[in-house]
N, C-alpha and C positions, 0 to 999 in steps of 0.2 A: 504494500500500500504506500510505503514513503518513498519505493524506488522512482518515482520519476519528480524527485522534487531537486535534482542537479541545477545547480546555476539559478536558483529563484533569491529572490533578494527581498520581496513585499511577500507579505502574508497577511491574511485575515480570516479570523476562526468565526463563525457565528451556529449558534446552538437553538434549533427548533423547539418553541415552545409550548409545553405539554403536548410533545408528538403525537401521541395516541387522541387523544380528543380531538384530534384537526381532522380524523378521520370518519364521513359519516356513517354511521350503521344500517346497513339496509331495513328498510323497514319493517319487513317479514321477520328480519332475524333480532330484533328490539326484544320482544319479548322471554329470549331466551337472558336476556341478562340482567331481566327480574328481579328484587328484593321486596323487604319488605321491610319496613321502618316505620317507630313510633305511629306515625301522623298516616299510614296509609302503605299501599302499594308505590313505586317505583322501576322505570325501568332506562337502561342509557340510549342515548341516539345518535351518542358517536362512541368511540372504542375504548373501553378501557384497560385501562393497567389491568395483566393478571390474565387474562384471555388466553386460551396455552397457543391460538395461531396468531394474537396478536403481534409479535416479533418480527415473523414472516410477512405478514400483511401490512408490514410499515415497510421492513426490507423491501417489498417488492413497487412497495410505492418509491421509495426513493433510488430507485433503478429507474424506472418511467422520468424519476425530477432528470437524472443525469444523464439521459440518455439526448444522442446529440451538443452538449454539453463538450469544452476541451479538456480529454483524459490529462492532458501535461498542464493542468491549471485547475483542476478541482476534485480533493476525494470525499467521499462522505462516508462517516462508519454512524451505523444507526442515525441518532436527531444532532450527530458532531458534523460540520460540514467547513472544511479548508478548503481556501483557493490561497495559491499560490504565485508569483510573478515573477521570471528575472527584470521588469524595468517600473516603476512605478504608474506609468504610461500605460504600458500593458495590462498592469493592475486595474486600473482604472477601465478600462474595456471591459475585463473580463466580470470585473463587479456586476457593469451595466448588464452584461448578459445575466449575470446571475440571479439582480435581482427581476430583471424579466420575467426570468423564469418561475419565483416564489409567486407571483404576481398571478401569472397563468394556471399555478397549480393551488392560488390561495392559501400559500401557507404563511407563518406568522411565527417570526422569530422574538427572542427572548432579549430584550435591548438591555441587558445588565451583565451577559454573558456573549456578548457580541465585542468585537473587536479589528477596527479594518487598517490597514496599511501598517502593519506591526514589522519592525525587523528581526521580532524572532513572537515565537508562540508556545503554549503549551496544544498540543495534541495528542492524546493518548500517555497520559502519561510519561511522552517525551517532549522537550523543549526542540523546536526545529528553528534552526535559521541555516544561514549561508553557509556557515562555514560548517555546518553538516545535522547530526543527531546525537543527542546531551542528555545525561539523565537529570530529571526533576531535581533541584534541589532542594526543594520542600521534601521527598522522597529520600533521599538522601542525608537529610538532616535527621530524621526519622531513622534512617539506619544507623548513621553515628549516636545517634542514644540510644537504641537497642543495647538493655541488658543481657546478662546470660540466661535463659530461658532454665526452669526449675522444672520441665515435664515437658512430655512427648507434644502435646497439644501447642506448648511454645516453642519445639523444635518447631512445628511446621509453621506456624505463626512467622517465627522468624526466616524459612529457610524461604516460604511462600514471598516475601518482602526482599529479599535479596534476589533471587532468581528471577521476578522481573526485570532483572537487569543484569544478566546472566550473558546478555550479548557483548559489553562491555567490558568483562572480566572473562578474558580468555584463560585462567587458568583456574577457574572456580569451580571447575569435578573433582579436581583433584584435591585440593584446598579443601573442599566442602565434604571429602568423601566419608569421614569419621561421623557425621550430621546427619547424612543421609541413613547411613547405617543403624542409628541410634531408633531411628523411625520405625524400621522392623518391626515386624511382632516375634515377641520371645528375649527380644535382645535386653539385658540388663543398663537401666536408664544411667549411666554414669559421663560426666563430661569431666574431660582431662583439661590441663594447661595447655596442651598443643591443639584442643579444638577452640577454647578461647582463643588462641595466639590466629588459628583460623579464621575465626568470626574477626578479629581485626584486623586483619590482612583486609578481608574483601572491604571494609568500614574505610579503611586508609588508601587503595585503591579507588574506588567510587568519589570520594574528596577532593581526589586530583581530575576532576570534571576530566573526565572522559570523551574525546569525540568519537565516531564514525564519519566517513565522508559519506555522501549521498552518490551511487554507482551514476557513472555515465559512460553511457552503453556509443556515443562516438569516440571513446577513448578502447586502450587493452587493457586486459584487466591482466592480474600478475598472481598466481595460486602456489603459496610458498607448503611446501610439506615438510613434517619429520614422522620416524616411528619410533618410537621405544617398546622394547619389550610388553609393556603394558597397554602403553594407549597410542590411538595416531590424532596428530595436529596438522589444523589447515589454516591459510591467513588469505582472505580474500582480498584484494588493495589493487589503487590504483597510484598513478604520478600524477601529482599537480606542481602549481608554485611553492606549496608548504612543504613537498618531499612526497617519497612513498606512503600513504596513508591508507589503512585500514578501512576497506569496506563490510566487510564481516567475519568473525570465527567461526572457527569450528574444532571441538574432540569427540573422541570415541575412545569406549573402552575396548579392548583386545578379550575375547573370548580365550580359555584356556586352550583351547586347541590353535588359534588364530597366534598367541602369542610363542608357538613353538614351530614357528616358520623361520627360515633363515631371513637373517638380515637383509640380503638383496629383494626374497620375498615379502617380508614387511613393509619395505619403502617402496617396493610398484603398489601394493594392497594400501598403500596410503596413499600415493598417486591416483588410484581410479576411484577410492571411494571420496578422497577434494573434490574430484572433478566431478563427477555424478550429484555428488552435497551442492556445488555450486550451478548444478547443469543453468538453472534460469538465467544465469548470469555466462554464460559458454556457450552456449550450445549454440550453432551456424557461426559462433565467430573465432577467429583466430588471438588466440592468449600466449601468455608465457607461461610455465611450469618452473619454479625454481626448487631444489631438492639439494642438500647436502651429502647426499651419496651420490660418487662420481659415477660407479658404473650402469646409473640410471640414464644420464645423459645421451646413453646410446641403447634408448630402451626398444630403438626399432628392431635393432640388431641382435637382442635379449636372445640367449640359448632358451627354449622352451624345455626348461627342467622336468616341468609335472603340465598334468591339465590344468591345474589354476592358473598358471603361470601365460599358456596358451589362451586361456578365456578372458585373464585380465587384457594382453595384448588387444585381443578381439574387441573388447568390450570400447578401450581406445583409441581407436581405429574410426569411432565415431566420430570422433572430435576433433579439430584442428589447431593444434601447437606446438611449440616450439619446446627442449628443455636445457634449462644453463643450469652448472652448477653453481650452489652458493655454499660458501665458507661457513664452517660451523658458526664461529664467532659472529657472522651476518645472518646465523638463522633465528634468534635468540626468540622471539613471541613462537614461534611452530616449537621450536628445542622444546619452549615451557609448557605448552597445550601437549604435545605425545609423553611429558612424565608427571 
């Protein structure tokens, strides 16, 4: 949803007010939502809250608001509705169209939760401007006073609050794996000094505002891998002015069997599952593969050892790239994501 917000510089959020009520009720179907109260009978004539297809039947109305509408200038998730601009000009346009369109469709926003020609916003819980995607720091403040949780019920409290921003914190499976564990049923509730020293690792991470850059799909994108015994790491990024920047992570755990592959087979079996992780962002275009094991660089040429080894080749043969090697010491966020 935020991938095509590259190069916008205006934004403005405005938020439909009491969405479900803007919606009329057919009038056949009035009486099924019936009560009965003090003073009499009652029943609604537009939609209310709690209806199990009301969700859908607002979804599908605001597919109808967006449709014809510029994909590269407006998302809407439920009654949240961003437009977005590279030039304030353009802004300015695409408003007009927008509010046309509230107009045509009668709808009626919330002017206390409206907000237009902003150079950054909150949207979903993340702050978006220019220079890319941010986490909250109202959200963030929240996690820096996060106590240690005293019971399973605050493990997940807490781990629930952290993981929405799991994208940010490329090395939080691993960091966080003691936590997780704790969650189990059966497992004896004890937290150690190395799972606190955990919880503020990610507290003290998150602090130092974090970006992503926003993918653009005119540029190549760069898919840095590592494997380690245990887990594989991918770093999605592209080049701007500010350098190589992070457009998203990625780890996995290594299955007990998976993780008794040879080394050469580890790092192609991290090779095609980055690439396939990131297919939306690859697929029909030409990327770079960057890998810190050299004998991947000539993965055309790979001896097909076993059938995996043949299936993974096949499997990358769909795609179009290029691979350099990169220096351990230059592979440091993938090194940290595979241990």
């Amino acid at each position: 949803m935020l991938d095509r917000m590259n190069g916008a510089s205006a934004f403005s959020i405005l938020d439909l007010k009491a969405e479900y009520h803007q919606i009329r009720m057919h009038e056949a179907d009035c009486e099924k939502t019936a009560f009965q109260f003090e003073r009499g009978n009652y029943e609604f004539t537009c939609m209310p809250f709690g209806l199990k297809n009301a969700p859908t039947t607002f979804q599908r109305l605001m597919d109808e608001f967006t449709e014809g509408l510029d994909e590269g200038a407006i998302q809407v998730y439920m009654d949240d509705i961003i437009m977005f601009s590279r030039s304030e000009q353009e802004h300015g346009e695409h408003l007009v169209q927008l509010f046309r369109r509230l107009k045509e469709f009668g709808l009626k926003v919330s002017r206390e939760k409206t907000m237009f020609f902003q150079p950054s916003v909150k949207f979903l819980e993340y702050i978006l401007s220019e220079r890319g995607i941010h986490p909250d720091p109202g959200k963030v403040e929240a996690i820096k006073n996060l106590q240690g949780p005293v019971d399973v019920k605050g493990v997940r409290s807490v781990m629930g609050l952290i993981n929405f921003y799991r994208r940010f914190l490329p090395c939080l499976p691993d960091q966080m794996e003691r936590w997780n564990h704790l969650m189990k049923k059966g497992v004896k509730f004890e937290i150690t000094d190395d799972m606190l020293k955990s919880l503020d690792w990610a507290k003290e991470h998150l602090c130092r505002e974090p970006a992503l850059r926003f993918p653009d799909f005119t540029k190549q994108f760069v898919v840095t891998t590592d494997a380690s015994q245990v887990a594989l790491g991918a770093v999605l990024s592209q080049l701007d002015h500010l350098g190589d920047r992070p457009v998203a992570f990625a780890t996995r755990k290594l299955t007990s069997a998976e993780s008794r592959y040879s080394a050469i087979e580890r790092e192609l079996f991290g090779v095609v599952w980055a690439v396939e992780y990131f297919r939306p962002y690859l697929w029909g275009r030409q990327f770079l593969i960057k890998t810190d094991h050299k004998p991947l660089v000539w993965v055309g040429g790979l001896k097909e050892t076993s059938a995996r080894v043949a299936h993974w080749k096949e499997r990358l043969a769909a795609y179009s790239f290029t691979i350099s090697h990169n220096k351990g010491k230059d592979n440091v966020v993938a090194d940290c994501l595979s241990h």
